[in-house]
N, C-alpha and C positions, 0 to 999 in steps of 0.2 A: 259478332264480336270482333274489337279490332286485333288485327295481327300482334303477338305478343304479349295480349290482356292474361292469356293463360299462362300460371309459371307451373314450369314441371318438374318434378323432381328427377333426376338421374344420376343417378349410384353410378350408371355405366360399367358395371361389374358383369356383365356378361361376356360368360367363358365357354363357350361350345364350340370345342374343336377350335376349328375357322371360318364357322360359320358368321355371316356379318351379325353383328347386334341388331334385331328388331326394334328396339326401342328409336337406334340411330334411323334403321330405315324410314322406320315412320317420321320422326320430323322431318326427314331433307324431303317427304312425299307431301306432307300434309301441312308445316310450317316450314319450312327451309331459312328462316329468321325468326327462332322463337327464347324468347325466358324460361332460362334455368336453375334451379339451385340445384349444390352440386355436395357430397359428404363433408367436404371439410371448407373451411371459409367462411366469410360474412357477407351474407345478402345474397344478391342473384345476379345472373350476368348475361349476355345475350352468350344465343348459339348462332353458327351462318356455318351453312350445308352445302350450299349451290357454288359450282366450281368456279364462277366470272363475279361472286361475293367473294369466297375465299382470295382469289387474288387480286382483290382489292383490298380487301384488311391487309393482305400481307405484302402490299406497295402504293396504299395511300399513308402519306405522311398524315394524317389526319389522325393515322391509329400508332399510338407508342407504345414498345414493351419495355421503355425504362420505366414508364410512368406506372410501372406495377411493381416494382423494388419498392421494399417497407408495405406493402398493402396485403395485410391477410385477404387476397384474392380467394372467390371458389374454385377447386382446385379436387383432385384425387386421391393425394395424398397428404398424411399428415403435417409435415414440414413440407413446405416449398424448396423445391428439387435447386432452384436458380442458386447460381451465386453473382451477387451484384454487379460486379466488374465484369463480368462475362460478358463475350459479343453477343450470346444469343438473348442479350435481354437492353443492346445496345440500339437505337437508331441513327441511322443517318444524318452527320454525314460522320461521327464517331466510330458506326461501326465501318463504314467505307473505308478508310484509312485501317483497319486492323486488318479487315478484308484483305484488300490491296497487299498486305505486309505477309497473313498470312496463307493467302493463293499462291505465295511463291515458295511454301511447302512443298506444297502437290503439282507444282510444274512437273510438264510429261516427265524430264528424266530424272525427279527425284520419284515419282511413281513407277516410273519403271524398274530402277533399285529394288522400290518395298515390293515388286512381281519378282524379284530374282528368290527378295527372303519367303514373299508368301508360298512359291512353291516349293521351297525346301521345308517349308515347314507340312504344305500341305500331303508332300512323298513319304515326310518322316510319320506322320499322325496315321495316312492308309497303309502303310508299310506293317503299325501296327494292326491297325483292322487286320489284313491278311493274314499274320502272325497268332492273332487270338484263334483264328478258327471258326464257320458257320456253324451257328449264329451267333452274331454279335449286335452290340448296340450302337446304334451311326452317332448316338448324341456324346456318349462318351468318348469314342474315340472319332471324331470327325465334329458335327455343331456344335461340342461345348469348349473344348479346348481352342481351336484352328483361330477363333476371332480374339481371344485374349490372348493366344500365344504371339499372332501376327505383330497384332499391337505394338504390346511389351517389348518383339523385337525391334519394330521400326522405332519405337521411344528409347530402347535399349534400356529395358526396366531388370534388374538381376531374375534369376528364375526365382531366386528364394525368395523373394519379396512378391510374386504377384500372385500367389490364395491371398493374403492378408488385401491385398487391395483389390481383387474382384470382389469380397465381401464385403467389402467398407462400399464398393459399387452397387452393390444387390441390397444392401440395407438403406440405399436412397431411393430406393423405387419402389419399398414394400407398401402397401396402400392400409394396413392396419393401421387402427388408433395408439396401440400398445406401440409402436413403434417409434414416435417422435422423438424420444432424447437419444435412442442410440442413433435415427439418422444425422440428427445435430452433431453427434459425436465422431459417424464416420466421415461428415461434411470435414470436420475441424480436424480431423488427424490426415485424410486425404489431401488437405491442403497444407499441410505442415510438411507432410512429406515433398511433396512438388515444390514447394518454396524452397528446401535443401536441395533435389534435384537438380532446380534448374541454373538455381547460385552456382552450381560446378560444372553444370554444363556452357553455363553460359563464361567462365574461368579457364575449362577446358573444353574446347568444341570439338566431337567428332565427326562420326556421318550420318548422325543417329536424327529423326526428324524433332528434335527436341533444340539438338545444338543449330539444326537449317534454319528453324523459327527464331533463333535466338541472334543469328549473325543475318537474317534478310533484313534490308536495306530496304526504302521507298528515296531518293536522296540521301537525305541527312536522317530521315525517321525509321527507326526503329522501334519494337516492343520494349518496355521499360521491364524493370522486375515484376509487377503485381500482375500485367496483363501474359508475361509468357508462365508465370504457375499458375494462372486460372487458365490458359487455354490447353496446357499440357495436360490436366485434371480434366477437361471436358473432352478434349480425344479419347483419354481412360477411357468413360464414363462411355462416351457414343459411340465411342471405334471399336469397341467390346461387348456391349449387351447391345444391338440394337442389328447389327451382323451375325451377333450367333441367335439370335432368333429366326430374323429371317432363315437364317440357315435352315434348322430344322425346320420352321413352315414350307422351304420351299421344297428340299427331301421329302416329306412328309407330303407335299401336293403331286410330285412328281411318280411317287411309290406306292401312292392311292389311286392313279390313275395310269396304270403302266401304259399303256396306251399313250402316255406326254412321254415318258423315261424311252420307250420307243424311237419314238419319232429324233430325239434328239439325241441317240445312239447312231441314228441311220443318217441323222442332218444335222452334225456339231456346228458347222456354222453358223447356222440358225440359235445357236444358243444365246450371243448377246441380246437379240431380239426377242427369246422368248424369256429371259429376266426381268427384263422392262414390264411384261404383259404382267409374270408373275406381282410383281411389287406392284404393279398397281391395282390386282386382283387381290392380294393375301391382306384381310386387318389383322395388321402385325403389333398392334396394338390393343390399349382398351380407352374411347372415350377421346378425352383432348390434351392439351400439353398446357405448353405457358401462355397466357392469353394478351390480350391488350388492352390498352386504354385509348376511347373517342377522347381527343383533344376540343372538339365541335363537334356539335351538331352533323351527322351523315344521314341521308336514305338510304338502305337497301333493297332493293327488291318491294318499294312502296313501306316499308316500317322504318319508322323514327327513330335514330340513337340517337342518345342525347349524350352532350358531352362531360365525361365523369365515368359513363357506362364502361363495365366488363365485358369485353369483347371476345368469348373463346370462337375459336376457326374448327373445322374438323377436315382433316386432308384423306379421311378412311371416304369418308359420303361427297365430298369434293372428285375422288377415285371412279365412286359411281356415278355420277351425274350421267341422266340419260340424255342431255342436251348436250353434251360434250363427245359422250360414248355411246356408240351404236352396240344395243345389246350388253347396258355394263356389269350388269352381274355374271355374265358369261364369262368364262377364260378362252381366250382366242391368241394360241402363239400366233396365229397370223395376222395378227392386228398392226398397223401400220404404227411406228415406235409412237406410244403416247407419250403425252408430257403430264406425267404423273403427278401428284404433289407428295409420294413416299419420304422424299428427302427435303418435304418443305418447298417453303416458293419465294419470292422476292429476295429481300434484306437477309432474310434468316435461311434463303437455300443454305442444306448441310455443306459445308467446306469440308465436311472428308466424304461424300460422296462417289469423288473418282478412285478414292482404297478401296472404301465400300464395295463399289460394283469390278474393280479389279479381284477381288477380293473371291464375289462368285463366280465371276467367272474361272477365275482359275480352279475354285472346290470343286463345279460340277465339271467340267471339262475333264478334269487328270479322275474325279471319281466315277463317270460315265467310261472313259477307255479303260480304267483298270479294272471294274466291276461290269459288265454290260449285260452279266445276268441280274445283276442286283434285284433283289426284292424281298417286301415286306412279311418276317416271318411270324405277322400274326396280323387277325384281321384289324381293318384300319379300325372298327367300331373300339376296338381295348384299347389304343393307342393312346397312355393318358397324358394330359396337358395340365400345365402352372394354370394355375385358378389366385394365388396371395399377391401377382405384384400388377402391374399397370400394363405388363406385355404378355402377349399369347404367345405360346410355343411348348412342342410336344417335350413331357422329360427324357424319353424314352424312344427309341424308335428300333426295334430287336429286327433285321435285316439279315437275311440269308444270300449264298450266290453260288 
């Protein structure tokens, strides 16, 4: 049978633990280029597993993710998460120029600022922990807050306004059918909001990373109005769920294995190195994201895409690849820094990446010396996890010290 003659179906709804999805394991073992149909969408689209495919979809100009705007793609979720204008669904040389405008966000010393606020937030959040009293829960007062609160402040979003818009965020990710008009609905109010935002920020600039995006400069070029409210909405959206998951996945790896929480009590410098390992160990995830379009005719790995074809990537099975990774299902802090695909690859590398990983390192660092008995006050087996949206991560994580 030729490669991709078989189409498979995949829900990709498996939710255990953090354990990898079997379903994924086996195509990137047995097809590592094979046809998919996926819950929501029209038709079928290809899958690519193997980590030197995936970064080739994600920097051969051959594959575009404009050219899937307007296309009920197969997909996860009932609405399509994308908003048009966004860079993450832009190619080159369109997105290069937004790029260029906004990497000079996250220049070292406007990141270093958002490390001055992230630790005040992250003293004030364990401050509480200590205050509650053992046992408490690490997800409400440490992973669920810490990556929204950070955000909001580096955007400088008011406190009273951010429930209402982490919900309007959590209802673009729910993967139910019942769901479509209201995520349409928190699309369309989330960007109404950001549209006024950035009209006054961009009227009154502070220090806020909302008004930096708003006054960087490439020469003459600038972000116009429509592209700084769609990019201020997608930091929301990414600078906020996608950090506080990790978060608790990697609490949760670290506190299930004291043995890791250890090591990195006795050797804090070793902690950047062993985040790296983490993320590209944890699927922080379920399945695939936004996918592409063959412009032409490509081979893969010996199988034919033809031009027109759906092209989803998977950076969870890209993570494993045993041609890349010696031993990849293994967690090995000592593994020499990999180049993960966690935060994406080419074109679509995440632009808030260096918050991102600012970000843990700052949580586990100040919550390793201030807790260094930390540990899990119930066995890891109770410890229960989101099974409704597109991301894994524990609700709950009850911690003793």
């Amino acid at each position: 049978m030729e490669p991709g003659a078989t189409v498979r179906t995949c829900p990709f709804d498996f939710a255990d633990g953090l354990e990898f999805d079997p379903q994924l394991k086996q195509l990137m073992t047995e097809e590592p280029v094979s046809r998919i149909r996926m819950p929501y969408g029209e038709g079928e689209a290809w899958l690519v597993t193997g980590y030197e495919d995936v970064r080739t979809v994600t920097t051969d100009r051959r594959f575009s993710r404009s050219a899937v705007v307007g296309l009920d793609y197969p997909r996860m979720t009932p609405e399509p998460i994308i908003q048009p204008e966004a860079i993450n669904v832009m190619d080159p040389p369109a997105s290069s120029r937004l790029r260029s405008l906004i990497a000079k966000g996250f220049a070292p010393q406007h990141v270093d600022r958002m490390r001055e606020r992230t630790q005040h937030v992250v003293d004030d959040l364990l401050d509480g922990l200590e205050a509650s009293g053992s046992p408490a829960d690490l997800v409400q007062h440490m992973t669920s807050p810490l990556p929204m609160t950070t955000i909001c402040e580096v955007l400088d979003i008011p406190e009273a306004e951010r429930t209402q818009l982490r919900s309007h965020a959590w209802t673009m990710m729910r993967i139910g059918a019942s769901g479509r008009e209201d995520a349409k609905r928190s699309k369309a109010e989330l960007r109404a909001y950001f549209a006024e935002l950035t009209a006054e920020r961009r009227a009154n600039p502070g220090d806020d990373l909302i008004s930096t995006l708003a006054q960087a400069r490439d020469g003459d070029d600038l972000l116009d109005d429509q592209e700084l409210t769609v990019m201020a909405m997608v930091l929301l959206i990414t600078g906020q769920d996608t950090t506080s998951y990790e978060l608790g996945n990697i609490s949760y790896t670290l506190l299930s294995r004291p043995e890791l929480f250890a090591r990195l009590r006795e050797h804090p410098d070793t902690l950047p190195q062993a985040i790296e390992e983490l993320l590209r160990f944890i699927p922080f995830r379920k399945g695939v994201g936004i996918p592409r379009v063959a412009t032409e005719d490509v081979e893969l790995s010996g199988v034919k895409i033809k031009a027109g074809d759906i092209v989803h990537v998977s950076y969870l099975t890209a993570n494993r690849d045993a041609e890349k990774f010696d031993r990849p299902h293994e967690l090995d802090l000592d593994r020499p820094k990999p180049a993960h695909m966690t935060f994406g690859w080419g074109s679509h590398h995440c632009l808030g990446a260096p918050l991102a990983a600012m970000e843990l390192q700052v949580a586990f660092s100040t919550l390793i010396k201030r807790f260094p008995g930390l540990k899990l006050a119930v066995p890891a087996s109770e410890v229960r996890w989101n099974t409704n949206s597109i991301w894994r991560y524990p609700l709950e994580l009850p911690v003793t010290w």
